[in-house]
C-alpha positions in Angstrom: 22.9 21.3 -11.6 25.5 19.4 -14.0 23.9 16.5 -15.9 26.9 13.9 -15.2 26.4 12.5 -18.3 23.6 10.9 -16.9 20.3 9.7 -19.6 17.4 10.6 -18.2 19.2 14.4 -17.3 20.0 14.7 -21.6 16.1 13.2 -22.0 14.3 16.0 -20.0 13.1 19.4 -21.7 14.3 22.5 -20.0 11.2 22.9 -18.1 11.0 19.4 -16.2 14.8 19.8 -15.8 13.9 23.2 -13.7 11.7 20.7 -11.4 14.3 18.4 -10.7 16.2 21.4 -9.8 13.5 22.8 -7.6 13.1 19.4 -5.7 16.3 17.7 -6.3 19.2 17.6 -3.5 22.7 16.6 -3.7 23.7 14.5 -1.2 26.9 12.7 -0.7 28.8 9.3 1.3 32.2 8.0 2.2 32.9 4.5 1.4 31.6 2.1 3.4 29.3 4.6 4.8 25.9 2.9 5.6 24.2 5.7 4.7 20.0 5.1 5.7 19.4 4.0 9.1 16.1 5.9 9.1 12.9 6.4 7.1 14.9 7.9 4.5 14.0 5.6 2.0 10.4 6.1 2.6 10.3 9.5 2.3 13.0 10.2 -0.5 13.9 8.6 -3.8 17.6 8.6 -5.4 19.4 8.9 -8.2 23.4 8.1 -8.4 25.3 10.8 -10.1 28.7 9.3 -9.5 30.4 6.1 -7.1 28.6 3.1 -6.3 26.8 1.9 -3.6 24.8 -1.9 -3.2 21.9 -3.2 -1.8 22.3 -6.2 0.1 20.6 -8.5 2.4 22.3 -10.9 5.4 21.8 -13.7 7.1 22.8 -13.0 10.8 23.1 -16.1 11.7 25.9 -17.0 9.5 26.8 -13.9 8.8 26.5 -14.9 4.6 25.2 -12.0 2.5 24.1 -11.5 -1.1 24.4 -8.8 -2.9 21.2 -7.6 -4.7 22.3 -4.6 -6.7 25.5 -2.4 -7.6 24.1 1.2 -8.2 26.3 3.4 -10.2 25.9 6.2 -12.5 22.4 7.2 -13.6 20.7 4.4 -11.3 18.0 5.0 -9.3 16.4 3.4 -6.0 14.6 2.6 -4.2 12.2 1.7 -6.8 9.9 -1.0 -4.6 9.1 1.7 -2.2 8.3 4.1 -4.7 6.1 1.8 -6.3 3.9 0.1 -3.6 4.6 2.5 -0.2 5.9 -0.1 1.5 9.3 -0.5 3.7 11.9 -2.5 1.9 13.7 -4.6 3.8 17.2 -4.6 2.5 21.0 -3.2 3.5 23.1 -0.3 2.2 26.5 0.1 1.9 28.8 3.0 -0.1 31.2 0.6 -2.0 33.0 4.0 -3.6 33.0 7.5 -2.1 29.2 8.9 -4.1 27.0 11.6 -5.0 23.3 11.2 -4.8 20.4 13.1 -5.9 17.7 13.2 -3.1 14.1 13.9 -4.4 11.0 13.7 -2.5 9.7 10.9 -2.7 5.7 12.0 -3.2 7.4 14.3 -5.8 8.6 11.6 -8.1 5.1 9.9 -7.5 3.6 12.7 -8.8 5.4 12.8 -11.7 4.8 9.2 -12.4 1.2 10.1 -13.0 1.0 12.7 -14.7 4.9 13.0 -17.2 5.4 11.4 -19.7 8.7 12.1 -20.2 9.6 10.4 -16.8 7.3 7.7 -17.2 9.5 6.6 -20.8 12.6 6.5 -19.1 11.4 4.8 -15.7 9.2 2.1 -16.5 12.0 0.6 -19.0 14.5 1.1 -16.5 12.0 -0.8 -14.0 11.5 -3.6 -16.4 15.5 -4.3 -16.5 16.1 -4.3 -12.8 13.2 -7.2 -12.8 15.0 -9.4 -15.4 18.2 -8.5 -13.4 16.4 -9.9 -10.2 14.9 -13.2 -12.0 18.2 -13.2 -14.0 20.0 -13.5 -10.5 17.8 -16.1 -8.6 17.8 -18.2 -11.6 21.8 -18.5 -11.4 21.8 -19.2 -8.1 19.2 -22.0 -7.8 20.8 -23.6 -11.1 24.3 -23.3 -11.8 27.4 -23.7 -9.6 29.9 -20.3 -8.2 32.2 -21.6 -10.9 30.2 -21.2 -13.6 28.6 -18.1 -12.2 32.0 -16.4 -11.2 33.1 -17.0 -15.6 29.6 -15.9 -16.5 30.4 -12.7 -14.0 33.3 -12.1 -15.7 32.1 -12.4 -19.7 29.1 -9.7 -18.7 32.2 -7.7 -16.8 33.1 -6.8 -20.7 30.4 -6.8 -22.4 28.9 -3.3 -23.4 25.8 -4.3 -24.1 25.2 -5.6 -20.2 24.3 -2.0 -18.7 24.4 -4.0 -15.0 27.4 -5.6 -15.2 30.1 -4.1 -17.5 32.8 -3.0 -16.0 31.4 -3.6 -12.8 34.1 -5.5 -10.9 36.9 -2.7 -11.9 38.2 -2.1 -8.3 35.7 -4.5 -6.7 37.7 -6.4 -3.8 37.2 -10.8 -3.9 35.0 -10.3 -1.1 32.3 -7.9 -3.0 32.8 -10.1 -5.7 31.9 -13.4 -3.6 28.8 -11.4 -2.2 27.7 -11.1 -5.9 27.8 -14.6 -6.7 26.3 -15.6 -3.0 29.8 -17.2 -2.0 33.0 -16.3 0.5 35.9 -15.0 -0.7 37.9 -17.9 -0.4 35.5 -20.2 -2.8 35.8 -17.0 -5.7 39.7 -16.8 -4.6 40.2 -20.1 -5.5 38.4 -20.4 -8.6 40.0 -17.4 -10.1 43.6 -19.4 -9.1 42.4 -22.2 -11.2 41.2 -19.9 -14.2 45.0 -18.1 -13.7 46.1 -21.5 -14.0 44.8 -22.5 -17.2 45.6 -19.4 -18.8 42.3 -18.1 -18.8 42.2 -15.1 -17.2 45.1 -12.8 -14.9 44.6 -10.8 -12.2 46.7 -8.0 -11.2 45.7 -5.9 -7.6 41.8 -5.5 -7.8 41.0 -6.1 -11.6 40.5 -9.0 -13.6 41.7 -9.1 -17.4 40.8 -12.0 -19.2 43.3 -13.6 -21.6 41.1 -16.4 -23.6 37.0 -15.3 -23.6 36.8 -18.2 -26.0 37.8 -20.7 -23.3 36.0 -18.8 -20.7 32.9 -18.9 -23.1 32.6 -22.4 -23.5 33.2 -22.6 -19.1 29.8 -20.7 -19.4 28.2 -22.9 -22.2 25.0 -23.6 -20.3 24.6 -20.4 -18.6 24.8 -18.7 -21.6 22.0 -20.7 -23.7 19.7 -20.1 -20.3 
């Protein structure tokens, strides 16, 4: 199996690497495949080797949805399920043709007990999807699309933000509005007005930004939350 450049593949030793070899199977999608519509997430964990796909959840009765995670390279779901058994009730949708790598899901429980080697990567890797999640309904309870779209777009280039950087490279308005919570028209318009003040320039699906120190002080009170 190639390692994809992936962590926790260069973090194994040779013989838990045979295990995921034994167990592991490569599975792949088409974009905009919705690629569970069965009890696949109860019975098997994954692991992205390459593309992205997001979780999501929708209201149906306005049709609104919000993006919960992007999943791309070396990320790993669905963690909720492999923690407590239970069904998670979210959406799933191939944003950029992938590769997965399917693993039984009482398999990776078992190695949650009893390696330590998985248990070092995983549990930190839990930990940071939780401050992601707490990260995301603060924003949305306390700050307005504008201010969250120019926070979006200061993590977009910021190394040090494994969930976000370089994120939105390709990502059409609309994904981007179902980040932030919005349509695409609200995220289309505020990007016109940050085009119009210089701050930024768009150019097909990507974003480059011309002043961060402008767009910095547009985030002022995000960024001391």
């Amino acid at each position: 199996m190639k390692h994809y450049g992936i962590e926790i593949f260069n973090k194994l030793d040779q013989g838990f690497e045979q295990e995921f070899i034994k167990y592991g199977k490569i599975v792949s999608f088409k974009k905009k495949d919705i690629p569970f519509n069965g009890n696949e997430l109860s019975s098997f964990f994954y692991i992205v080797l390459k593309g992205k796909i997001k979780s999501y959840q929708i209201n149906f009765n306005n049709d609104r949805e919000q993006t919960l995670f992007i999943y791309r390279q070396g990320d790993m779901f669905d963690t909720i399920t492999l923690l407590d058994g239970k069904p998670h009730e979210v959406l799933y949708e191939v944003l950029e043709s992938i590769e997965l790598l399917e693993l039984p899901i009482e398999k990776v429980r078992e190695w949650l007990r009893t390696n330590e080697q998985f248990n070092r990567h995983f549990f930190p890797y839990i930990a940071s999807q939780m401050r992601h999640t707490e990260e995301l309904a603060s924003d949305l309870s306390l700050f307005s699309t504008s201010e969250r779209l120019s926070k979006l777009l200061l993590q977009n280039i910021n190394p040090n933000d494994k969930h976000y950087f370089q994120l939105l490279q390709n990502l059409s308005k609309t994904e981007i509005a179902k980040l932030l919570g919005t349509v695409r028209h609200v995220v289309e318009r505020h990007l016109k007005e940050l085009e119009k003040n210089n701050t930024i320039e768009t150019s097909r699906k990507n974003i480059f930004i011309k002043d961060v120190n402008r767009l910095i002080n547009q985030t002022k009170n995000l960024l001391l939350n």
